[in-house]
N, C-alpha and C positions, 0 to 999 in steps of 0.2 A: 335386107336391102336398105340401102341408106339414103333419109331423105330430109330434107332441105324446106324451110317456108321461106316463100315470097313474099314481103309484105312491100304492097305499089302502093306509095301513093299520086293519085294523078288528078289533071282536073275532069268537072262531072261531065266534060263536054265529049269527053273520051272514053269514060268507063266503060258505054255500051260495046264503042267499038272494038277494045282492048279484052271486056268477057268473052263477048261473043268467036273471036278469031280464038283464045287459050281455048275455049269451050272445044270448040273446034276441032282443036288438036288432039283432045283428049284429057284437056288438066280440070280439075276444080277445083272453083273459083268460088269464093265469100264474100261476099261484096260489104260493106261496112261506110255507112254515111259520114263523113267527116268535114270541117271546116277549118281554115288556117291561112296564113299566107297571107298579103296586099290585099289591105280591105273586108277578110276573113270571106273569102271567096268560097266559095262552091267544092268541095272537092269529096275523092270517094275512094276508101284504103281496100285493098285487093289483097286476099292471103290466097296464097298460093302453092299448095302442096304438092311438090313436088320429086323424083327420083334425084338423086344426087345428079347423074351423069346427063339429067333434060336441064336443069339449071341454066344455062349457055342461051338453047332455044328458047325458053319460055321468055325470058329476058329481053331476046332478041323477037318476039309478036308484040310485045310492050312496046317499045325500041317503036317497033316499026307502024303499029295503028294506032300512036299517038300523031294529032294534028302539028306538024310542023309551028314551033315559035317564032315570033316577028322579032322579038324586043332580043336582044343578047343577054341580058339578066336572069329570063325566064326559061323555065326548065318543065322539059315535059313531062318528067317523073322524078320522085326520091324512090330509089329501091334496096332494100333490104335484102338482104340474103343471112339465114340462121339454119342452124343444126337441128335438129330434131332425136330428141333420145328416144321416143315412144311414139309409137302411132297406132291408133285401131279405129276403125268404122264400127258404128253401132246401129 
């Protein structure tokens, strides 16, 4: 099976809501503290493992339980999408 990391990053004001719904679905999720951006604000990077062919969907619960932006500049997420040669649970 071939599979794919998400790596989100988003601000902290949304992580919860954005784990909680992938959780949800069935994906898991890594949660990783991080800071960057205007003012070195608050933020929290999401890996994301997932099947190649859920890619689309998991993107699309990011997508959508992110708090809508006011400003036009600002962005709800940077998301990554990479390959994955190897995968195993331990």
């Amino acid at each position: 099976m071939a599979m794919k990391m998400i790596i989100s990053i988003l601000k902290d004001d949304d992580t919860d809501a954005v784990s909680d719904a992938l959780v949800d679905q069935g994906h898991h999720v890594t949660r990783i503290a991080s800071s960057g951006g205007f003012l070195r604000q608050g933020r929290s990077t999401l890996m994301i493992g997932v099947p190649a062919e859920e890619v689309d969907q998991a993107i699309q619960i990011v997508n959508e339980n992110c708090v809508p932006t006011i400003e036009p500049m600002m962005r709800k997420a940077t998301v990554f999408v990479l390959n994955v040669e190897y995968f195993e649970q331990i």
